[in-house]
C-alpha positions as CSV (number, residue, x, y, z in Angstrom):
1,X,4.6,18.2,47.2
2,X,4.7,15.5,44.7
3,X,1.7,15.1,42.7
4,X,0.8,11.5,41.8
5,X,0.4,10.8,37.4
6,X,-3.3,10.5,36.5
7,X,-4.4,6.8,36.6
8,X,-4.1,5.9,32.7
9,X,-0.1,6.8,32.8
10,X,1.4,3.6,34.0
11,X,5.1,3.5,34.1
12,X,5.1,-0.2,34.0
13,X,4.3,0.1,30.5
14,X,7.2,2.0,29.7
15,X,10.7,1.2,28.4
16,X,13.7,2.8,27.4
17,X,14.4,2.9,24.5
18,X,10.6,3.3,23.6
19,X,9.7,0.5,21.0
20,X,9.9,1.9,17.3
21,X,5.9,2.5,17.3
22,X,3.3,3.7,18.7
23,X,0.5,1.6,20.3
24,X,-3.3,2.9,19.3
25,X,-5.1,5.4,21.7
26,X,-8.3,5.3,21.7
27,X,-11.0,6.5,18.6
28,X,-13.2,8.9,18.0
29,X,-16.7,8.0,17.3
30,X,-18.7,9.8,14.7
31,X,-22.7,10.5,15.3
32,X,-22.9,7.7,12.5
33,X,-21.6,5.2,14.6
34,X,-18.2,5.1,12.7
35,X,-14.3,5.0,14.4
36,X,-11.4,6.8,13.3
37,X,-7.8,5.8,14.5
38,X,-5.9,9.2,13.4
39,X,-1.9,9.8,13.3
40,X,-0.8,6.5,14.6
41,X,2.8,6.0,14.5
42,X,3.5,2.2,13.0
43,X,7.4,2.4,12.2
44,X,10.6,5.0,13.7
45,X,13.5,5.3,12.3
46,X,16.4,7.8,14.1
47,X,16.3,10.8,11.5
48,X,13.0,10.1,9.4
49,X,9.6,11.9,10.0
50,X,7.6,9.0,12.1
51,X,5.5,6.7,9.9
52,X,1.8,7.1,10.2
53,X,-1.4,5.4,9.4
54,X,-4.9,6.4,9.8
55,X,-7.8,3.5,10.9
56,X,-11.5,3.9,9.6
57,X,-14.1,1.3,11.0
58,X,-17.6,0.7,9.8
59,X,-20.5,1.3,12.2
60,X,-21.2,-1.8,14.4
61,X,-19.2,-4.6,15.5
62,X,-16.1,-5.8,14.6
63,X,-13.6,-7.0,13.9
64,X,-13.7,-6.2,10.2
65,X,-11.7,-7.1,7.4
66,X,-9.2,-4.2,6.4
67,X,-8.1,-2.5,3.2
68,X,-4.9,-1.3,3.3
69,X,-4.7,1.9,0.8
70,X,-1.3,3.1,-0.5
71,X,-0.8,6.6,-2.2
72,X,1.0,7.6,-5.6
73,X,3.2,10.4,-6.0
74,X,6.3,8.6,-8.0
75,X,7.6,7.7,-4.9
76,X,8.6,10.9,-4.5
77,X,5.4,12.7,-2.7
78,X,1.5,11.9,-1.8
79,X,0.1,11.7,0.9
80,X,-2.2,9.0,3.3
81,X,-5.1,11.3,3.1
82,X,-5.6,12.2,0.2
83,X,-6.7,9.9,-3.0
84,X,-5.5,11.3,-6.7
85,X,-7.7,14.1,-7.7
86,X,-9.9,12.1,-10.3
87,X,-11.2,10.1,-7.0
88,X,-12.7,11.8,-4.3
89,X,-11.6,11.2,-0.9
90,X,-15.5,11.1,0.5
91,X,-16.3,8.6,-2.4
92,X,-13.0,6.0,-2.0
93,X,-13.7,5.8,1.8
94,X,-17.4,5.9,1.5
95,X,-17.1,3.2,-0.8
96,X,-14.7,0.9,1.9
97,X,-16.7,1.9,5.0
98,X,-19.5,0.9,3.1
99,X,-18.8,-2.6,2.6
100,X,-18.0,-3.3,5.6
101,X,-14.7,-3.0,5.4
102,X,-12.1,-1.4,7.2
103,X,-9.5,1.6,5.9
104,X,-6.2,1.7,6.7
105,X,-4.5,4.6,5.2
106,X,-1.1,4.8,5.6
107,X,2.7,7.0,5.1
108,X,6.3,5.6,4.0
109,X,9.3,7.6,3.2
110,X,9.7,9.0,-0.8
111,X,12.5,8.3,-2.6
112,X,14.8,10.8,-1.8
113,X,14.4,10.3,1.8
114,X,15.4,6.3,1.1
115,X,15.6,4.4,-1.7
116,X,14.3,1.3,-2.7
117,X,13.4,-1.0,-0.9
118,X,12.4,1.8,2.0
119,X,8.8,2.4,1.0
120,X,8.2,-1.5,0.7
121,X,9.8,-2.3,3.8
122,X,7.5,0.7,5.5
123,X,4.3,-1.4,3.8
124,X,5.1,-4.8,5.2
125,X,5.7,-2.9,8.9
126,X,2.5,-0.9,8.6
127,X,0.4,-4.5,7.6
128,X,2.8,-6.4,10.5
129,X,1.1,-3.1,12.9
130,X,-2.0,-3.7,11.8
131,X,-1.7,-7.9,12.5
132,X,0.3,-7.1,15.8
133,X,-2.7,-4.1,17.8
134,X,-5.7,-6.0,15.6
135,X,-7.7,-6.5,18.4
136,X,-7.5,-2.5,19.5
137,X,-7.8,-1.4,16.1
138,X,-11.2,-3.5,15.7
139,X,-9.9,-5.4,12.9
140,X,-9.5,-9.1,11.8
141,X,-5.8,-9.8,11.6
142,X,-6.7,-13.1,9.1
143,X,-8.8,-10.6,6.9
144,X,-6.2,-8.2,5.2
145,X,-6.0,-7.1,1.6
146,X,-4.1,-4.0,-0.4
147,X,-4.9,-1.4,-2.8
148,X,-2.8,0.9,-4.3
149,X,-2.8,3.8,-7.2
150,X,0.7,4.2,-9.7
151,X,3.6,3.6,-7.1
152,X,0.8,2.7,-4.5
153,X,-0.2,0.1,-7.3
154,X,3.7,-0.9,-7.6
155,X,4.2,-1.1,-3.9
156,X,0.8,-3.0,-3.4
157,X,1.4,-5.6,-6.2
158,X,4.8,-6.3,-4.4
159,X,3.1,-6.5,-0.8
160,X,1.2,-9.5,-2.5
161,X,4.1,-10.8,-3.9
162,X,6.7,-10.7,-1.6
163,X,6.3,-13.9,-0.1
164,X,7.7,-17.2,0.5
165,X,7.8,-19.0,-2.3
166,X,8.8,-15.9,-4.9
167,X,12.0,-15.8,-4.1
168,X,14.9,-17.1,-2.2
169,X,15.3,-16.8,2.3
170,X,18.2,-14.4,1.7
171,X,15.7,-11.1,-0.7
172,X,12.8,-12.3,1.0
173,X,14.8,-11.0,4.3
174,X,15.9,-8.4,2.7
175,X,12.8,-6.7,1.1
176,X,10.2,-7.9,4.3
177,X,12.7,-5.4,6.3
178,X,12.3,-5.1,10.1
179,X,11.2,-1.6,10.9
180,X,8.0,-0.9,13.8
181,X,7.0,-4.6,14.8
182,X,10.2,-6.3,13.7
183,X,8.7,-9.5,12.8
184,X,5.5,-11.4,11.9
185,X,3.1,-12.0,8.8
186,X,2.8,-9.7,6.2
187,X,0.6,-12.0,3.2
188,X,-2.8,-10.5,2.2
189,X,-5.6,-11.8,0.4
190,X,-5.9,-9.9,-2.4
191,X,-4.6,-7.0,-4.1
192,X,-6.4,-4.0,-6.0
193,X,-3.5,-2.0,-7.9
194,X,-4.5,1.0,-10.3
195,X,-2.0,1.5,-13.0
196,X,0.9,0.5,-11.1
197,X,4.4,0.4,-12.1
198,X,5.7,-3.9,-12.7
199,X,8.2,-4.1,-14.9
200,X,11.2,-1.6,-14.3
201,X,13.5,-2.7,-16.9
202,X,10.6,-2.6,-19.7
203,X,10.2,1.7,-18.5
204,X,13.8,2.2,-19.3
205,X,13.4,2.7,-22.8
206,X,10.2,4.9,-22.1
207,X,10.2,8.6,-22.0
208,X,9.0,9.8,-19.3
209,X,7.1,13.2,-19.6
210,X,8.3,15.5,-16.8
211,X,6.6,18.2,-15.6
212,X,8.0,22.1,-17.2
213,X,8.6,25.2,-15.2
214,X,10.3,23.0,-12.6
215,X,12.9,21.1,-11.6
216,X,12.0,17.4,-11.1
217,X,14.0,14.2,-10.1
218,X,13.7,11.4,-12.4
219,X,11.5,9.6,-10.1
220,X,12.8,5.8,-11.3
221,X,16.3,7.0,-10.7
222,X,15.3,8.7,-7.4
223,X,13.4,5.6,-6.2
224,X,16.5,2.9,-7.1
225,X,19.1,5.1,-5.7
226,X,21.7,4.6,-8.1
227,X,23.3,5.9,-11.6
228,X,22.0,4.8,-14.8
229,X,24.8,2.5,-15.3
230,X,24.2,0.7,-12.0
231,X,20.4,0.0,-12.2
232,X,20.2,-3.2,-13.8
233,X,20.0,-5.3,-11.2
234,X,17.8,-2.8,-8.5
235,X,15.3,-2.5,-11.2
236,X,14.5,-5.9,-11.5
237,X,14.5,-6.7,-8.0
238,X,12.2,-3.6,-7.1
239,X,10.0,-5.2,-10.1
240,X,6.9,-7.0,-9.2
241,X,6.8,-8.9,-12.4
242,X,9.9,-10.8,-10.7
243,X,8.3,-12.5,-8.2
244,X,5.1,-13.8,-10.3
245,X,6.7,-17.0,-10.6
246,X,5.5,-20.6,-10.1
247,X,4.9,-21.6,-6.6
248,X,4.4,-18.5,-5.6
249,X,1.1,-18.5,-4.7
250,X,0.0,-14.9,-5.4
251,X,-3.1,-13.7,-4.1
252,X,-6.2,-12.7,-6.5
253,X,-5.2,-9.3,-8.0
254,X,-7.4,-6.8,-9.6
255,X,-5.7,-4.6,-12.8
256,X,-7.2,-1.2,-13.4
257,X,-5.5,0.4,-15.9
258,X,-6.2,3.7,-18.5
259,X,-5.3,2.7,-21.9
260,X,-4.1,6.1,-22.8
261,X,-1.6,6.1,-19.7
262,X,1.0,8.1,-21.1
263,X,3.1,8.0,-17.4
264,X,2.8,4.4,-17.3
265,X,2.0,2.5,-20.3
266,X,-1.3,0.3,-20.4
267,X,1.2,-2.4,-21.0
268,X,2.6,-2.6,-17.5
269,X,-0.4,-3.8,-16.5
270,X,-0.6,-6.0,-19.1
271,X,3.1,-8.1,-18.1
272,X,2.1,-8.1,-15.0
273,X,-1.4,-10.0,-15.9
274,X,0.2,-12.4,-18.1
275,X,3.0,-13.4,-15.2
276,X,0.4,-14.2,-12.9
277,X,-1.5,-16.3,-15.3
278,X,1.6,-18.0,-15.5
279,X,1.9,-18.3,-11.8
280,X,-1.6,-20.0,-11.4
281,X,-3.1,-16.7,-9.8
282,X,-6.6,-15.7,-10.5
283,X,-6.0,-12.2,-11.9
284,X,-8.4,-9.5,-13.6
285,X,-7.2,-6.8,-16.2
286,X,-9.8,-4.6,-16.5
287,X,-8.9,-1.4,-19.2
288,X,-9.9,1.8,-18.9
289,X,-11.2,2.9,-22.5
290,X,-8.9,6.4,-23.7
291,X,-7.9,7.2,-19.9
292,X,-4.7,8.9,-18.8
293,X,-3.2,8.1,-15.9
294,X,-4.9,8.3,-13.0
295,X,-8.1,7.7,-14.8
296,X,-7.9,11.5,-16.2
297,X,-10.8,11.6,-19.1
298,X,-12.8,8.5,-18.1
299,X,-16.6,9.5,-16.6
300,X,-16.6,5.7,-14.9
301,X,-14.6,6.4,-11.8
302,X,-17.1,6.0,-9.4
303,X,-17.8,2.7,-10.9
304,X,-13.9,1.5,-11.4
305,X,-14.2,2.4,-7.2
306,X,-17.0,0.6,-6.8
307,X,-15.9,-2.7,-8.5
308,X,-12.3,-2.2,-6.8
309,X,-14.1,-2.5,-3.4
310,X,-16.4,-4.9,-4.5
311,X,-13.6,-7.4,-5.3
312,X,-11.7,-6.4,-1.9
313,X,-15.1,-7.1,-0.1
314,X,-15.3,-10.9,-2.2
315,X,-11.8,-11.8,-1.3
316,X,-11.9,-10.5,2.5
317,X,-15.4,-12.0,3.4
318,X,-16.6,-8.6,4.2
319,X,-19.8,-9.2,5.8
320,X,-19.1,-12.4,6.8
């Protein structure tokens, strides 16, 4: 005897071959009221782990302006989930959630699994995701901003600007990418990046301390794809320092930045602010006094998060 599906699988929804996502399922509610959107695939491709993104919503009613966070690692590892070790997980989202804002954490492939421009093409798809299943996902497609820590920083400060206007039809094609929903918006309104990498060329001449004990890919080299020789022209096109040009009409950013960085120079930051200047964006460089990379030896990091947010919840109209 044939047993009929249960009443929430309907074939008509289905197609073959499945689209290259996922849409939401439904979230779990916390006891405080809050929603969590766990594991959602936003972008396939044949042979690559699925691309995922976690959703955290304030208590209350929506739809709320979203955050979307991007992890470090080089480009070579991280993690959605988990911030640097310097910043607490319970006091980034805290922070967010606390706003009134919403968190969208998300995945793309590292380096070695593609190279440039692969993780920024898996950004623009996860913020198209977001635009596309806003109204399930309790968030306000017009209300979308980035933040993003060392690669997360270099891949946010490109999702701002990466637009039209920054460059010409033919690499704005080719860096928006069509993976997940193969087409729509991708501008935000405002970027947070934490000593983020902007000016590729300018690192080529600084050594980069690698860890001992181990062997480790040159994580530039690993994220262009391409011999030493070659790497000219990659590096300034994977550069967001390139596209801070007049007429571009970048977003507000916010610069957080250790002056002791001795991954990625204070002076990265630095370019980058003086670019956008030049650009006619509103920008903020705000130094970290004698900290490392990822804010290692600065006793301010819960206030660097809590001016980060603040600026996010400014620019997105959180509350409003």
């Amino acid at each position: 005897m044939t047993q009929s599906p249960p009443a929430e699988f309907d074939t008509a929804d289905m197609t073959w071959p499945p689209p290259p996502y996922q849409q939401p399922v439904p979230p779990v509610t916390g006891a405080d009221g809050t929603r969590r959107f766990d594991g959602v695939t936003y972008a396939t491709t044949p042979g690559y782990r699925p691309r995922l993104l976690d959703v955290q919503l304030p208590a209350g009613e929506g739809p709320f302006p979203a955050v979307v966070w991007i992890h470090g690692g080089g480009w070579l590892d991280g993690d959605r989930r988990y911030p640097p070790p310097t910043v607490p997980a319970a006091l980034l989202h805290g922070a967010v959630l606390g706003a009134g804002l919403a968190l969208v954490s998300i995945d793309y492939r590292h380096s070695l699994e593609a190279p440039f421009p692969a993780q920024l093409h898996d950004v623009k798809a996860a913020i198209r995701y977001v635009r596309r299943f806003a109204p399930t996902l309790g968030i306000d497609p017009a209300r979308i901003g980035v933040w993003g820590e060392s690669a997360g920083g270099h891949l946010a400060a490109l999702a701002g600007l990466v637009r039209p206007g920054s460059t010409d039809a033919d690499t704005l094609a080719a860096l928006e990418g069509s993976h997940g929903v193969g087409s729509g918006d991708t501008g935000v309104l405002a970027v947070v990046d934490w000593y983020g990498v902007h000016d590729l060329p300018a690192l080529a001449a600084h050594p980069l301390p690698m860890p001992t004990g181990a062997e480790f890919p040159n994580p530039y080299d690993a994220l262009l794809g391409v011999p030493a020789a070659e790497q000219a022209e990659p590096a300034r096109v994977a550069s967001p320092v390139t596209y801070a040009v007049p007429g571009a009409n970048p977003p507000p950013f916010l610069l957080v930045h250790g002056t002791a960085d001795g991954l990625v120079p204070y002076s990265q930051s630095e370019i980058l602010a003086e670019a956008l200047k030049d650009a006619g964006g509103e920008v903020t460089l705000k130094p970290v006094a004698d900290a490392d990379h990822i804010f290692l030896g600065s006793p301010d990091v819960p206030a660097i998060v809590a001016e980060s947010v603040a600026f996010l919840a400014r620019h997105l109209g959180a509350g409003a």
